[in-house]
N, C-alpha and C positions, 0 to 999 in steps of 0.2 A: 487189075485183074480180080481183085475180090470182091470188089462192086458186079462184075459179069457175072460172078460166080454168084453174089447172092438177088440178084435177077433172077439169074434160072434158075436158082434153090425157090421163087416165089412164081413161077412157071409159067418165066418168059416176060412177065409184063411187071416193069416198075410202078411201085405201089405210093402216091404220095403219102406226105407226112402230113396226119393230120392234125390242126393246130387244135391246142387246149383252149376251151371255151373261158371267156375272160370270168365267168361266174360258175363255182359249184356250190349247191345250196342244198341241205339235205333238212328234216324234220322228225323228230322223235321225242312223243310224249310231250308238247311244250317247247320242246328246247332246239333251238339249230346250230346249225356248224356249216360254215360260208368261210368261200374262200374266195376274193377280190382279188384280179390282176388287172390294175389298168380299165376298170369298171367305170363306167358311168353308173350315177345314182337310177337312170331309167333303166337301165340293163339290169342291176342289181334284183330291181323292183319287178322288170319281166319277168326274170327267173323266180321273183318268189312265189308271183301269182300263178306260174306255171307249174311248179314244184309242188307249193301250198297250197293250191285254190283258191286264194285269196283274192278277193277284188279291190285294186288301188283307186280313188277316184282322186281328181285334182292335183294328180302329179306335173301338170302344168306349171302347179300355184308353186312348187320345190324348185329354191334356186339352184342353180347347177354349180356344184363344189368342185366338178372335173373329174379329171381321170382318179379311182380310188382303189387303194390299195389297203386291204383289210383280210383278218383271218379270225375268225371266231368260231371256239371251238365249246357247243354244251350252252352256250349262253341263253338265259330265258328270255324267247319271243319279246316279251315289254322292252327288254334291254336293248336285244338286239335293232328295234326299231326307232327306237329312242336312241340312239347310237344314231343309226340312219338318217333319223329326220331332224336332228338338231338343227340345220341350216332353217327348215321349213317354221313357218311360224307358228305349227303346233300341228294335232292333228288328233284322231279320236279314230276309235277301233271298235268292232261288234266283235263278240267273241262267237266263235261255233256253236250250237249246242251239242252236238257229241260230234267232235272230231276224231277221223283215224288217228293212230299211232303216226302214220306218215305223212301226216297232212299237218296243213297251221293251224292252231288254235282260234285264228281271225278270220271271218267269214269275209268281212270288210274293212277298208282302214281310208278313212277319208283324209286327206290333207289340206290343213286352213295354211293357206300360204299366208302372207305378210303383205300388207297394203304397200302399192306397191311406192317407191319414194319416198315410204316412211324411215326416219328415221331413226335409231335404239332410243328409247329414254334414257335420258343423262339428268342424272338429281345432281346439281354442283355439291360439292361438298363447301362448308360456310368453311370460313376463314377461324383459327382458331383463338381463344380469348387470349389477349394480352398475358402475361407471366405476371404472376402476384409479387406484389411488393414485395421486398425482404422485410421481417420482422426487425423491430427495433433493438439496438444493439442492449445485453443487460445492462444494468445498472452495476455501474462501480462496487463493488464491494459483496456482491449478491454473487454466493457458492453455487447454486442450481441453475441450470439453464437448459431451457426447455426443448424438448427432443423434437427435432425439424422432419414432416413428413416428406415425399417423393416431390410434392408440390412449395414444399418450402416453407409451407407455413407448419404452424406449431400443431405439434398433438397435444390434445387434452389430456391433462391429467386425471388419472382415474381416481387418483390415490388424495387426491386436492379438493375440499369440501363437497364429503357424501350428499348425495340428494336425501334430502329430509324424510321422515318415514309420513307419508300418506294418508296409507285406511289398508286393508285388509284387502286381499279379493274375495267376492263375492262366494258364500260360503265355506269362509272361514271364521274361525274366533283368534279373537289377539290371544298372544300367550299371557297364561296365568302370571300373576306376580310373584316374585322367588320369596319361599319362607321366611319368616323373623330368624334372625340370627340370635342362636342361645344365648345367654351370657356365659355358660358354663360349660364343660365339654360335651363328645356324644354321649354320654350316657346321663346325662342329667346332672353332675353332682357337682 
């Protein structure tokens, strides 16, 4: 009864419900705010060109990732596309010269799809170097024993014959030589 009731509260004639569009996509200053239900990347792409003004070419060359479900809120145009096209195998953009407030900062955005049958490079990674010997066990009777790094061999000693002195860096003087020692106290006597 209150379904009759609200027919004739709408006068007389049932009104369908009308479904929400799988893309809402707004523009301001730069930045958009999209909401994906169940989008394909081409619908996506309709709506921005439609929305933004923007011209997609080569969305042929965009492999189809499926139905997508996304929500972006404020995010900068680069991002948001760059988001988008990840799947694609890159792609390049012309910016506006003075775009509206409500319009995309991209006049164009061309997509380089991915040859097709190629596939990702793969660098193997090499095999890693054998494990270093262990250092030899000390010697009998010998108090010190040399402190083992992550890799197991020994650190050097810093403290275990200083490197010999050289020469000066270049514009410098060696230091003077320290005074005769008096024979007798400070005051001479």
């Amino acid at each position: 009864m209150q379904a009759l009731g609200l027919v004739m509260a709408l006068g007389g004639q049932a009104q369908p419900v009308q479904a929400r569009p799988p893309v809402d996509l707004r523009f301001e200053s730069g930045r958009v705010w999209m909401t994906a239900r169940r989008a394909t990347l081409a619908q996506i792409l309709t709506a921005w060109t439609r929305t933004g003004k923007t011209r997609f070419e080569g969305v042929e060359k965009a492999p189809n990732p499926g139905a997508i479900d996304a929500q972006l809120a404020g995010v900068p145009e680069e991002e948001a596309l760059a988001f988008l096209l990840k799947p694609a195998g890159g792609y390049t953009a012309t910016v506006r010269e003075k775009p509206s407030p409500a319009e995309s900062t991209f006049a164009r955005v061309v997509i380089i799809g991915s040859k097709p049958g190629a596939a990702p490079s793969i660098t193997p990674v090499p095999e890693p170097p054998p494990p270093p010997e262990p250092p030899p066990p000390p010697e009998p009777g010998s108090v010190v024993q040399p402190a083992l790094g992550p890799d197991g061999r020994p650190i050097p000693d810093d403290q275990q014959d200083p490197p010999p002195f050289r020469s000066m860096p270049p514009g410098f003087d060696p230091p003077p030589d320290p005074p005769p020692a008096s024979p007798s106290g400070p005051d001479g006597k």
